[in-house]
C-alpha positions as a Markdown table, in Angstrom:
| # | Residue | x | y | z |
|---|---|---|---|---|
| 1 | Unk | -17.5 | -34.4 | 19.5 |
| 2 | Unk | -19.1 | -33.1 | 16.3 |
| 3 | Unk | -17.1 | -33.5 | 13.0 |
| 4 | Unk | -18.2 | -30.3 | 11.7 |
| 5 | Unk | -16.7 | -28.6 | 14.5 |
| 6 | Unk | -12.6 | -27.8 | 14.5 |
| 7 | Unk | -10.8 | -26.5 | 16.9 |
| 8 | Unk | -8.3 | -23.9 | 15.5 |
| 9 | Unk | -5.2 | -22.7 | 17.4 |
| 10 | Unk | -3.0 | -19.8 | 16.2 |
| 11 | Unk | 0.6 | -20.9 | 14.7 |
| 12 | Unk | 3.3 | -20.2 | 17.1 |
| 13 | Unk | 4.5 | -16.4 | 16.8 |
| 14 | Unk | 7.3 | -16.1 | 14.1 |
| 15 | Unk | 8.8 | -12.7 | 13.6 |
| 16 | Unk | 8.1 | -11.5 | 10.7 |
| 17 | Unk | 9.8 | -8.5 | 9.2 |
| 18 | Unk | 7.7 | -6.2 | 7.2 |
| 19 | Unk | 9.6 | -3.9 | 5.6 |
| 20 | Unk | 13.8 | -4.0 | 4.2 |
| 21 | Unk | 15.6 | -1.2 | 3.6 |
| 22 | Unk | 16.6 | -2.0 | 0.3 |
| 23 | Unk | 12.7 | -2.4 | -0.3 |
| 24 | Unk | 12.0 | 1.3 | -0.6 |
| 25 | Unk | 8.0 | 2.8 | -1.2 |
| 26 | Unk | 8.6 | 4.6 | -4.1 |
| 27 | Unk | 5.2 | 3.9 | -6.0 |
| 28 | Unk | 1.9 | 3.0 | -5.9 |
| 29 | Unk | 2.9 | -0.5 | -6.7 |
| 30 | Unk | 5.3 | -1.0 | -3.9 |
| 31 | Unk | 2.7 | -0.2 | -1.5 |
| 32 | Unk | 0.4 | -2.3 | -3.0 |
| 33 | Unk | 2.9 | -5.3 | -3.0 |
| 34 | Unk | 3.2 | -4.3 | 0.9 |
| 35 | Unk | -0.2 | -4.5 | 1.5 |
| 36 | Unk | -0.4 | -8.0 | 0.1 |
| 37 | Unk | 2.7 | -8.9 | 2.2 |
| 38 | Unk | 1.3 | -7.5 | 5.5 |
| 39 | Unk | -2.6 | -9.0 | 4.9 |
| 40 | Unk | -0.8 | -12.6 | 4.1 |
| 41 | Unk | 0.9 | -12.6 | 6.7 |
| 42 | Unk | -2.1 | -11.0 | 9.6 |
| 43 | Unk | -4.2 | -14.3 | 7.8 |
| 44 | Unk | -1.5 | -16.6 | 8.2 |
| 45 | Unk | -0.8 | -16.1 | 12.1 |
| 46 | Unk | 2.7 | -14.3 | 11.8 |
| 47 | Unk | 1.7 | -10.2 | 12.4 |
| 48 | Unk | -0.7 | -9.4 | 14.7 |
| 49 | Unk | -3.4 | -7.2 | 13.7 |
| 50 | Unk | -3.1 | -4.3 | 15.4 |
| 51 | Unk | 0.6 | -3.9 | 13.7 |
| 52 | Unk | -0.6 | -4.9 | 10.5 |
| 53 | Unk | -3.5 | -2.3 | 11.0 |
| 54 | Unk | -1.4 | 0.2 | 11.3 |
| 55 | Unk | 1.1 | -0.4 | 8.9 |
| 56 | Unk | -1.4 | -0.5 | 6.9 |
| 57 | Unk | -3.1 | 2.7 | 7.6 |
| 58 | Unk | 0.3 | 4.4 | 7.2 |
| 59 | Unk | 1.1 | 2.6 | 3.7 |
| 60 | Unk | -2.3 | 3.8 | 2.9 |
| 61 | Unk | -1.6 | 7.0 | 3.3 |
| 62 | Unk | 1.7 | 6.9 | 1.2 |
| 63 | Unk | -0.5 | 5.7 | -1.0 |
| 64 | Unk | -2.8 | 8.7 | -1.3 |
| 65 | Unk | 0.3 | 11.1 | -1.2 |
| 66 | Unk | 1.6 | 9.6 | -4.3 |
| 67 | Unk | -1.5 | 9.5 | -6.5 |
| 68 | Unk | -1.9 | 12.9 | -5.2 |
| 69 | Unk | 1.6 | 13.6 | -6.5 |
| 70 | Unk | 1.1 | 11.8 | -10.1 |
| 71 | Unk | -2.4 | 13.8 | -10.4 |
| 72 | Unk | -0.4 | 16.9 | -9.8 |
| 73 | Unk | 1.8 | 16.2 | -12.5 |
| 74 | Unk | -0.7 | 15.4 | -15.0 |
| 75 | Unk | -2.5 | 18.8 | -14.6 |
| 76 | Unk | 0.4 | 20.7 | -14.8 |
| 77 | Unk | 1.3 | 19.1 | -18.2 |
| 78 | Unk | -2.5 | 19.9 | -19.5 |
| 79 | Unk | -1.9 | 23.1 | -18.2 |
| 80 | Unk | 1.2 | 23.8 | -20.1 |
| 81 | Unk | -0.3 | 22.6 | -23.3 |
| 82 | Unk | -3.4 | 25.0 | -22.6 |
| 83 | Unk | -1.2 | 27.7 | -22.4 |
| 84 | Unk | 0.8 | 27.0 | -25.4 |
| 85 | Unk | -2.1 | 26.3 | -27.1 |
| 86 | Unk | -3.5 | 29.5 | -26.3 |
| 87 | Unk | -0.2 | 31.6 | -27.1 |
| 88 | Unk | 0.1 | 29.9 | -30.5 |
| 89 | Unk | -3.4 | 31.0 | -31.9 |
| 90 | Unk | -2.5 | 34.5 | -30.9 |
């Protein structure tokens, strides 16, 4: 048998559980924490990849929604200081 070659057999199925209850998604930073979580755990044999392709499509999409969300924020501040702005110098 060649040394260079190794055999490699998938750990015995664990459960793991993704996501807790008390472990909301709130922010962009939970999701990425998720995502690290859920990638570990596809590399390290205990969620198979389909699940952990499409929880990860769907915390993804949270994802998006929020940033969406915080950019809307933003603009509406700018906006409201345009306006001010605009009613102070007349």
């Amino acid at each position: 048998m060649n040394d260079k070659l190794k055999i490699i057999t998938p750990l015995p199925e664990r459960s793991f559980q993704v996501y807790s209850r008390s472990h909301r998604l709130k922010t962009i930073f939970d999701c990425n924490r998720l995502l690290a979580k859920i990638t570990n755990a596809c590399l390290m044999g205990n969620l198979e990849e389909t699940r952990a392709t499409k929880i990860a499509y769907l915390v993804t999409c949270l994802m998006k929604g929020l940033e969406l969300g915080e950019l809307e924020k933003k603009i509406d501040e700018i906006e409201k200081r345009l306006n001010n702005d605009n009613q102070n110098t007349n």
